[in-house]
Structure formats: C-alpha cells, structure tokens
C-alpha positions, 0 to 999 in steps of 0.5 A, a space after each residue: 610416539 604414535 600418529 595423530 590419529 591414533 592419539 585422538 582415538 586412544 580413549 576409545 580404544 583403551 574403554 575397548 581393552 578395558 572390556 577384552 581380557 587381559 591377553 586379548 588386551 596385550 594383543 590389542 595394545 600391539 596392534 595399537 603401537 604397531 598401527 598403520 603396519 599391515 599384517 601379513 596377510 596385507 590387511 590394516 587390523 585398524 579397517 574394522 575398528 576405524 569407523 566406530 572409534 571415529 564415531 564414538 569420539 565424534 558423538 560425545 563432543 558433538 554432544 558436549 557442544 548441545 548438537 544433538 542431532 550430529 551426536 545421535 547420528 555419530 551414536 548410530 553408527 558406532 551402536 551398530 552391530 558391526 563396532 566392536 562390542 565394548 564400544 557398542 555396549 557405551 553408544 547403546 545407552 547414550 544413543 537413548 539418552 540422546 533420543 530422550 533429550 533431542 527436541 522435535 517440533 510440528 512444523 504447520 502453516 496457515 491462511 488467513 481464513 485458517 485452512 491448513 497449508 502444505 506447499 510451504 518450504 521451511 529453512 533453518 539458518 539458511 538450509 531447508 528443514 521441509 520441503 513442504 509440510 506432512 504432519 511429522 515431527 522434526 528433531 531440532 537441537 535445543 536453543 534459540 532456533 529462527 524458522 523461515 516459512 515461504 511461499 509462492 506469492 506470498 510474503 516469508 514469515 519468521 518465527 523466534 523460539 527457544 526450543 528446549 532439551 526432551 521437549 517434544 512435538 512441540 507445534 509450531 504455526 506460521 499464519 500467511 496473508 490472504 494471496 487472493 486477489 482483493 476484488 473491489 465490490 461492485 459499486 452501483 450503476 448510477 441512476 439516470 439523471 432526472 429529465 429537467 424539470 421545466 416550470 408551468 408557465 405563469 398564470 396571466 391576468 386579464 390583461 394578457 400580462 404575466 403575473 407577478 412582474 417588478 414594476 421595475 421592469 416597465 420602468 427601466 425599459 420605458 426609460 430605455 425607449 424614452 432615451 433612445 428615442 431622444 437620443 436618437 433626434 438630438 444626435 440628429 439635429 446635432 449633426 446638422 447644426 455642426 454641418 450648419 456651423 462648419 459651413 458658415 465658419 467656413 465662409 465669407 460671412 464666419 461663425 460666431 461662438 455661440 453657433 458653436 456652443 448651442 451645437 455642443 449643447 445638443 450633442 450633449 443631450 444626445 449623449 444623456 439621452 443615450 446613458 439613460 436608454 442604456 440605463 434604462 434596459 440594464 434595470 428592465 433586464 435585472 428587474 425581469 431575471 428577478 422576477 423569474 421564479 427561483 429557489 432563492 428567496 433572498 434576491 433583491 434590487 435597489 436603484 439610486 439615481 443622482 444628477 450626475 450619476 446612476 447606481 444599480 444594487 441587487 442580489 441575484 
C-alpha cells in the first residue's frame, strides 16, 4: 500500500502519466511504488515534483470550498515553469479562470465634509486587509464579507456586503464623523447695564407741598401726633395716681376702690392713645409709599376702623 501522502497526491500524478508516454509512464509508475527510496545517486526522484503536486491538489479544494484567493495563489505555483509540464498544462487555464472569478473591491474613506482619507486601517474577520488607503483594488473571495474601518480618534465604521464571484472594482466607502473639535460660538458680550434711571422731583404747588400726595398720609400722621401726644399725658398722670393710690393704701388712712378704678381708667386711655398713634404712622407711611410714582397703576388702599378695632387694606 503506499504512504499517505503518496495516495493524497496519486490523482495528480496519474493527469502526469496521462500526458508521458507510455514507457515514460511505466518509468513514472515505478518511481511512484518505490516513493520515498532515494536512487543511487542519494537523490528523492519525488524533490522535483512534490511542491507542484501539493499545489495542485491544494488549488482545486480550495476552489471547491469558494476560497479563491488561497486557490489562485496554489494555482501560481503549480503553473509555474518549474512543475512538470502536464501538471502545468491544467493550473494554466484554471489560474485564468480563477483570475475571472476572484472578486476585487476599491477600498475609500470619507469625512464629514466629504474629503478623501488614507490613514485609515481596514481588517477583515479580524486580519488587516490595508494598512491604509491607495486607491487600489483588493481581491476578496465572494460571500458575505463585514469590513471594519478605523481611525485614530474617531469612532470604527462597519460596513456588510455580499461580494459577488467576477464582480470587479467594485467600490466601497466608509464615511467618519467630523474628529474637529466643536468649537462653541462666540456668545455676545453683555451690554452694560443701564445707570438707574432716577425720577424728576415732583413738581410742588405753591405751598412748598409735593403735588399729588394721599389725603391719607395728613390723616394717618396727624392721628399718629394726636395719639402720642395723648398717650404721652395720660401715661403721666396714671403713674402719679397709682404712686398716689399706693401711698394711701399703704397708710393709716387706706384706699378706697374707686381711687383704684379711676387710676386704671387713665392708663387705659394711655394704652388707646398709644394704638392710635401707632395706627395713625402705619396709614401715614402706606399712604406716602402709595403716593410715590410707580408703574403699577393698580395699588390701592382702604381703612376700616371700628370701636374696638382698626383694619388696613391695600395693594401695593
């Protein structure tokens, strides 16, 4: 039986023979049965032959499985005019044929802006097809094929497409993100700010009064001078009538409690005197700030005084 590699290259050898005559082939045959035996001389007769018969069996199952680029490259080798001549006379025309069928693309990249680009890298399943980016075509063996192209500082850009057998040239374009910097515009310097516009002085009347003022504003500080000013004699005259009361209750001849009653009574008036004094500068005071000029047209102000209460209302 003969050696392994012997029977996976018999097919080749046998399209040898077919082509040798028939003495050369009986010669050739031997050669084959006794392979692996050197001659006299110490030489393999197989050294010659052993690289093109590799080749050629190489080149028809790579092409059987649609690699044609591992195919062409076997085809080279055993169409070269060092293999045997039959052996050459078959990878000839199949390394044209080959040729035809092997597709090649046009590899390009792109800017945002649409300039052309060249430092890119291009791989394929993970080997590198171009180092960067000439113009030239690659061959690609036909299928569905997932291109990867990169660049420095810039995201990677995949691109899916079936490549089809004889298809040539065929381009193929990747388009990159802008990689300058987005530089913000200018935004404008702020205008100064206006100086305050401060407003004319009101125009007085003969009086020497500033025009326009709220009756309110005599009212409410009248009553505010009217109260303290009472408040200010009853508080007075009620702390002499309890020193007064004191010093009699205190003494031989004691206090009665009407002296106590009508002491208590002026403090009380004391204490209202003092309410409406205070009432009195809060109306005055509102009254005055209402009377200011303002772009607000809407303020307003309303009082409501009871006996025992005082309510002010207003807008402001």
């Amino acid at each position: 039986m003969l050696p392994r590699t012997h029977r996976r290259s018999l097919r080749a050898r046998l399209v040898l023979c077919s082509a040798l005559s028939w003495p050369a082939a009986a010669a050739f045959g031997n050669g084959v049965a006794d392979a692996g035996e050197p001659t006299a001389e110490g030489r393999d007769p197989e050294d010659g032959t052993d690289r093109c018969v590799a080749a050629f069996d190489g080149a028809q199952e790579a092409r059987g499985e649609g690699a044609l680029k591992a195919s062409r490259e076997a085809l080279r080798i055993c169409a070269d005019l060092t293999c045997p001549s039959p052996i050459r006379a078959k990878c000839v025309p199949w390394l044209e044929e080959v040729e035809l069928a092997l597709p090649t693309v046009v590899l390009a990249a792109l800017s945002s802006d649409g300039r052309d680009l060249t430092d890119v890298t291009v791989s394929l399943n993970g080997e590198v097809l171009a180092a960067s980016l000439d113009g030239r075509a690659i061959p690609l063996d036909p299928g569905l094929s997932r291109l990867r192209f990169e660049r420095l500082g810039a995201e990677p850009v995949e691109l899916e497409l079936l490549v089809k057998a004889g298809e040539k040239n065929r381009l193929v374009t990747a388009r990159f993100p802008s990689l300058e910097p987005i530089v913000p515009e200018p935004s404008p310097e702020p205008s100064p700010e206006p100086a305050p516009q401060i407003p004319p002085p009101r125009p007085r009347d003969p009086e020497g009064e500033v025009a326009g003022l709220s009756p309110f504003v005599y009212v409410g500080y009248g009553l505010a001078a009217v109260g303290l000013g009472t408040g200010a004699a009853t508080a007075g005259v009620a702390y002499a009538r309890y020193d007064d009361v004191k010093a009699r209750c205190d003494g031989p001849t004691g206090c009665t409690a009407d002296d106590i009653d009508a002491a208590e009574r002026i403090s009380h008036v004391a204490t209202a005197a003092f309410v409406v004094a205070g009432a009195g500068a809060l109306l005055g005071t509102v009254a005055l700030i209402l009377s200011l000029p303002s772009d607000d047209d809407n303020r307003s102000l309303a009082v409501a005084m009871a006996p025992s209460s005082f309510a002010l209302r207003g807008r402001f």
